[in-house]
N, C-alpha and C positions, 0 to 999 in steps of 0.2 A: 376814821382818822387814827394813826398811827402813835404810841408815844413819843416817836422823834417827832411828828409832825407838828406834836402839839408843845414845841419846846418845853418840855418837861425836862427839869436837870437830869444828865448823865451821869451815872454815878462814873467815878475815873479809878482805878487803883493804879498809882504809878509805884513800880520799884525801882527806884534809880539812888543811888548815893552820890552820885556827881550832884553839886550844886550848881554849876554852871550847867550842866544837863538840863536839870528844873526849873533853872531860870525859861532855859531856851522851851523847853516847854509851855509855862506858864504864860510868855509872851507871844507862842504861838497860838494857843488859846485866844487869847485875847484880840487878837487880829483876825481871826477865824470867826468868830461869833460866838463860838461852840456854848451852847446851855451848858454848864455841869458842875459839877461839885467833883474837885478833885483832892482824892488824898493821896499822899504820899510817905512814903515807907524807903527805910535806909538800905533795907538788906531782905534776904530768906528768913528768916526768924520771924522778924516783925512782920513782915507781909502773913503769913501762916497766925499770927495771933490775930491782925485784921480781916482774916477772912474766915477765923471761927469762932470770933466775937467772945476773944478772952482779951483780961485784962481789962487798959484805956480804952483799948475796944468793944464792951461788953454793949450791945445792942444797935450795935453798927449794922448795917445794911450791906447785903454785898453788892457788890459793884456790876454794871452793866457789863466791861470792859477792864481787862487787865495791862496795862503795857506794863511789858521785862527787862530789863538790862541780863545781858549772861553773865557779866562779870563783878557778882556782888560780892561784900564779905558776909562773914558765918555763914550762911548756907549758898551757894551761888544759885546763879539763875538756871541751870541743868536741873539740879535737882529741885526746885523749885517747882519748875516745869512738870516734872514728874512726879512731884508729891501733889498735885492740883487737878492733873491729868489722871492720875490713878483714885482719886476721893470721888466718889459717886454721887457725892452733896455738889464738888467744885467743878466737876469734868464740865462741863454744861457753859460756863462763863468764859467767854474769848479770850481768848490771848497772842497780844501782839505781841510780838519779842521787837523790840528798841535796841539794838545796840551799835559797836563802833566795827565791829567784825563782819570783814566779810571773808571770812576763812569758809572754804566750801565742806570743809568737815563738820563748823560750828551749822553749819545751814544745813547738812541732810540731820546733824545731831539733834536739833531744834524742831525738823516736823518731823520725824521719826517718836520725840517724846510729846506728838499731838501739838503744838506750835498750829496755830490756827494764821498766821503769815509771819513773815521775818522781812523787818526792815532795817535796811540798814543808816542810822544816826545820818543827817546833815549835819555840817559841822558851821554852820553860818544860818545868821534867823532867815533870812529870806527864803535860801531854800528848808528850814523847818517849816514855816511859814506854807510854803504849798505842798508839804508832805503833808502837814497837819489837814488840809484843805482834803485833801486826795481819801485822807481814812474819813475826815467828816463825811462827803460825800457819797462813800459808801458805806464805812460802817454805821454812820448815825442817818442815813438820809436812805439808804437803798436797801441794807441789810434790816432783816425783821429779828432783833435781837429775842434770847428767852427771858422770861420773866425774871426782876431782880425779886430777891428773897432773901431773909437773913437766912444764914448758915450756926447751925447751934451742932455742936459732934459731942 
């Protein structure tokens, strides 16, 4: 038996700074079923101090699962991407990129900097609601994720 299978929490990292984003998140969660502990993070900066467990974050676990916004402040979601993708401790953790773009330059930009899928934001719960369904399904129910592990650098 699988850790998905055995409903064991998810670790979540979400970067979003939209509040209405999180909500829509949170309540797709919750409609879903989805097992997980989800944290959330405002920007580039912070997300980067949660996944090398400085700071508020000092013994935090890293996360199953990443979801990205591209359009963060202090550090945006690009180089985010790339600064996660390039660290030999973080390359290894998924990441879905979340956002409201579907600019086809932001799209070859995003799996070019290793973008493990690109989705683009519903903008209404229902259809969050079966997006959120669509990655349970396969990232929590079909994908065989790597081990979660803290990140110390």
């Amino acid at each position: 038996m699988t850790a998905q299978t055995t409903q064991k929490p998810v670790e979540i990292l979400l970067v979003e700074d939209s509040p209405a984003d999180v909500r829509l998140m949170k309540e797709a969660f919750k409609e879903t079923k989805i097992v997980s502990h989800l944290t959330v993070v405002n920007d580039g900066v912070e997300a980067m101090a949660f996944l090398r467990g400085k700071g508020k974050y000092e013994g935090a676990q890293g996360p199953d699962l990443i979801f990205l916004d591209l359009n963060l402040p202090k550090k945006n979601g690009r180089k985010l991407l790339q600064e996660i993708k390039s660290d030999e401790r973080l390359k290894f953790i998924p990441v879905l990129v979340l956002t409201t773009s579907e600019a086809e330059q932001d799209i070859i930009d995003a799996y070019h900097l290793h973008a493990n899928c690109y989705i683009t934001k519903p903008m209404d719960l229902n259809r969050y609601i079966a997006t959120m369904k669509m990655i349970e399904g396969f990232w929590l129910k079909t994908v065989k994720l790597p081990p979660r592990r803290r990140i110390r650098i």
